[in-house]
C-alpha positions in Angstrom: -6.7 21.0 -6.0 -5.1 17.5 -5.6 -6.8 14.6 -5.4 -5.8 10.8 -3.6 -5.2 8.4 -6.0 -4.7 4.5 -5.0 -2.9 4.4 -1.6 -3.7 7.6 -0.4 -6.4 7.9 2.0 -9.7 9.4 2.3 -11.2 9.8 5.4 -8.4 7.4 7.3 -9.0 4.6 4.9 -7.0 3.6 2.1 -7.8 3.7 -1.4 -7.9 0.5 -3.1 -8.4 -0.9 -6.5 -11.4 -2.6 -5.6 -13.1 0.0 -3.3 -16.6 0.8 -2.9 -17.1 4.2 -2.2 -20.6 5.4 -0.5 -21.3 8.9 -0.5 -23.9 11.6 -1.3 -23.7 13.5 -4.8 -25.4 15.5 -7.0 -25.6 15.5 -10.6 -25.4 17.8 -13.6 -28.4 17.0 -15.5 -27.5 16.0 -18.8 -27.4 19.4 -20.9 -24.9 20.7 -18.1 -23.4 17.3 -18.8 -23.0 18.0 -22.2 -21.2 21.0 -21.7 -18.9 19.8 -19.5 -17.5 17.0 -21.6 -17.1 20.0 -24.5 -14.9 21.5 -22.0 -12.9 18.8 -21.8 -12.4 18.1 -25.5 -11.9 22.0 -25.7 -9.0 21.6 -23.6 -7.5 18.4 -24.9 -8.7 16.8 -21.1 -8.4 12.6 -21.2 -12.1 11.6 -21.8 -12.2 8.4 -20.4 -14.6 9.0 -17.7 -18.1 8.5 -18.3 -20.4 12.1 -18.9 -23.1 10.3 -16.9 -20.6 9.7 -14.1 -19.9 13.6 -13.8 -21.3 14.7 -10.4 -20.3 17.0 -7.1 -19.8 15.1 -3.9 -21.6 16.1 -0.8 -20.4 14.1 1.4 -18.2 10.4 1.5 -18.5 7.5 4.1 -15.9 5.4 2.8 -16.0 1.9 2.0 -19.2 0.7 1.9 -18.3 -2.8 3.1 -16.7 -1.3 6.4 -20.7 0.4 7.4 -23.3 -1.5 8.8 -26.6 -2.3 7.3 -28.2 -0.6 10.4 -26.1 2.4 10.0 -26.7 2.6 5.7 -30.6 2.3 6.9 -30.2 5.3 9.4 -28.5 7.4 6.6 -31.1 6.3 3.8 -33.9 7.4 6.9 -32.8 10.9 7.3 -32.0 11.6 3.6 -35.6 11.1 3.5 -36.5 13.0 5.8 -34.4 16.1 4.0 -36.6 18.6 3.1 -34.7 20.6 0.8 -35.9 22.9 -2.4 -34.3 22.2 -5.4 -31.1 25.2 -6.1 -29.1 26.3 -8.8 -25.2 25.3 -9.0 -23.5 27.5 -11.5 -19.6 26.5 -12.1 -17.4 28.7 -14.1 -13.5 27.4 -14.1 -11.7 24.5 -14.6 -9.2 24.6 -11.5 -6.1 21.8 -12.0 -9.0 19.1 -13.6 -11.5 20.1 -11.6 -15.2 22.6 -12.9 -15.3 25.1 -9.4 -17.3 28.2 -9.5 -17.7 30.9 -7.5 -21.6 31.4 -6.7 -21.9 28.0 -4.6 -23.1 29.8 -1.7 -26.8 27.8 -2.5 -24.9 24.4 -2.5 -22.8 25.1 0.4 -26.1 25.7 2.5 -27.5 22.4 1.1 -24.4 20.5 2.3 -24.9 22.2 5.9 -28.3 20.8 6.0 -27.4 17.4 4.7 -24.7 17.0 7.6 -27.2 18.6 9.7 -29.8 16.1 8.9 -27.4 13.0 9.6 -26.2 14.5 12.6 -30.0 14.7 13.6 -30.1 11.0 13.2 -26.9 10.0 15.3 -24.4 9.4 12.4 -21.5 9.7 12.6 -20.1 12.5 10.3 -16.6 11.9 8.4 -14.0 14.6 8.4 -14.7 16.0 5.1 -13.5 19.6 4.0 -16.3 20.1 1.5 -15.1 22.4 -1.7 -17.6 22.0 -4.2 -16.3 20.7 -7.7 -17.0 18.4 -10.3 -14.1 16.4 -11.6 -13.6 16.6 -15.0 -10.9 13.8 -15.7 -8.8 11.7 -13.4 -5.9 11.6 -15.6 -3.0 12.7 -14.5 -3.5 16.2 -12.5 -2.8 18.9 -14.7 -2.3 22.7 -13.1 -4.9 24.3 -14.8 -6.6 27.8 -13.9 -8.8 29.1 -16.8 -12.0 30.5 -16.5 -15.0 29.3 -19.0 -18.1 30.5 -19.5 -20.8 29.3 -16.4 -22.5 26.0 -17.1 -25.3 25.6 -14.6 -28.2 23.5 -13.5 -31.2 22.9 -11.1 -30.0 20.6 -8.6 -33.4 18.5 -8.2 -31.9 15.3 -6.8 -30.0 13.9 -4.0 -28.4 10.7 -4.7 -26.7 8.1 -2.6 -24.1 6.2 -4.5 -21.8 3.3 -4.3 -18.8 4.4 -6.8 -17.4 0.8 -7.5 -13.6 1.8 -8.2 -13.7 1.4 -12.6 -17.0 0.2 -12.8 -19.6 3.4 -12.1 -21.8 4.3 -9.5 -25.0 2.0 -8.2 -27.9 3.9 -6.6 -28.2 3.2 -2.7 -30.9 5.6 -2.3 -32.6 9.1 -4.7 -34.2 11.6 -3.0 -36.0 14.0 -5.5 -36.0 17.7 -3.9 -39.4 19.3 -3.8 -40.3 22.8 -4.7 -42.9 24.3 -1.6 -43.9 27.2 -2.2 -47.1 27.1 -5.5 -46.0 28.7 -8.7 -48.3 31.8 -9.8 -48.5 31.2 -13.1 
């Protein structure tokens, strides 16, 4: 799994050392987090990255500057009106130096809705091939293919982030996913 570095594109934009990235992720919580940053000392991966930073991405707009207020407002608006129970996600190998599993079927239907939702609410969907992973490092890629034992969480929140290019993400907009059915205990 390759991944653009600075000059390459994503979505038909360029990648720049400055950029400010909005898109919708979700996060390990931190005991998955944990685990994940083990891996990566496990496997002599570069460390640099921040464990709180370590997330999956739903879905990316591009630069933030580039989208309207009116249009970030829309997206924010039908986020909230998302109704989504929380799920498990469940990864199980590191693939090149990303965490990918196998059981995402849960996360994949979440990411349908999500797009769904947006689409709902007249905006305009980027050309994003989804394939659910949480990157471990951005070091230099690395062909990796080695299975490790499933770390998984409850996915409980969706966030909306601005990823400001080496200086971490800044919350746009949290959306806390709501269990409907009672508990009977």
């Amino acid at each position: 799994m390759m991944f653009p570095t600075t000059g390459e594109s994503v979505s038909g934009q360029q990648l720049r050392r400055d950029d400010q990235m909005l898109y919708f992720m979700i996060k390990p919580d931190p005991g998955a987090a944990r685990a994940m940053d083990a891996l990566r000392r496990q496997h002599d991966m570069a460390r640099k990255y921040a464990v709180e930073r370590f997330h999956i991405t739903l879905l990316p707009f591009g630069d933030i500057r580039l989208i309207s207020p009116e249009t970030v407002d829309r997206i924010r608006h039908a986020a909230a009106s998302l109704q989504a129970e929380p799920f498990e996600v469940a990864l199980n190998r590191i693939s090149g130096n990303a965490l990918v599993g196998g059981r995402t079927q849960a996360l994949r239907a979440f990411q349908r809705l999500l797009v769904a939702r947006l689409g709902a609410f007249g905006i305009e969907i980027p050309d994003y091939a989804f394939h659910p992973h949480a990157s471990l490092t951005y070091e230099e890629w690395q062909q990796r293919n080695i299975p490790v034992p499933p770390i998984a969480w409850q996915a409980r929140q969706l966030l909306l982030i601005n990823s400001v290019h080496g200086k971490g993400h800044a919350v746009v907009g949290s959306w806390e996913l709501t269990a409907r059915q009672g508990s009977l205990f």
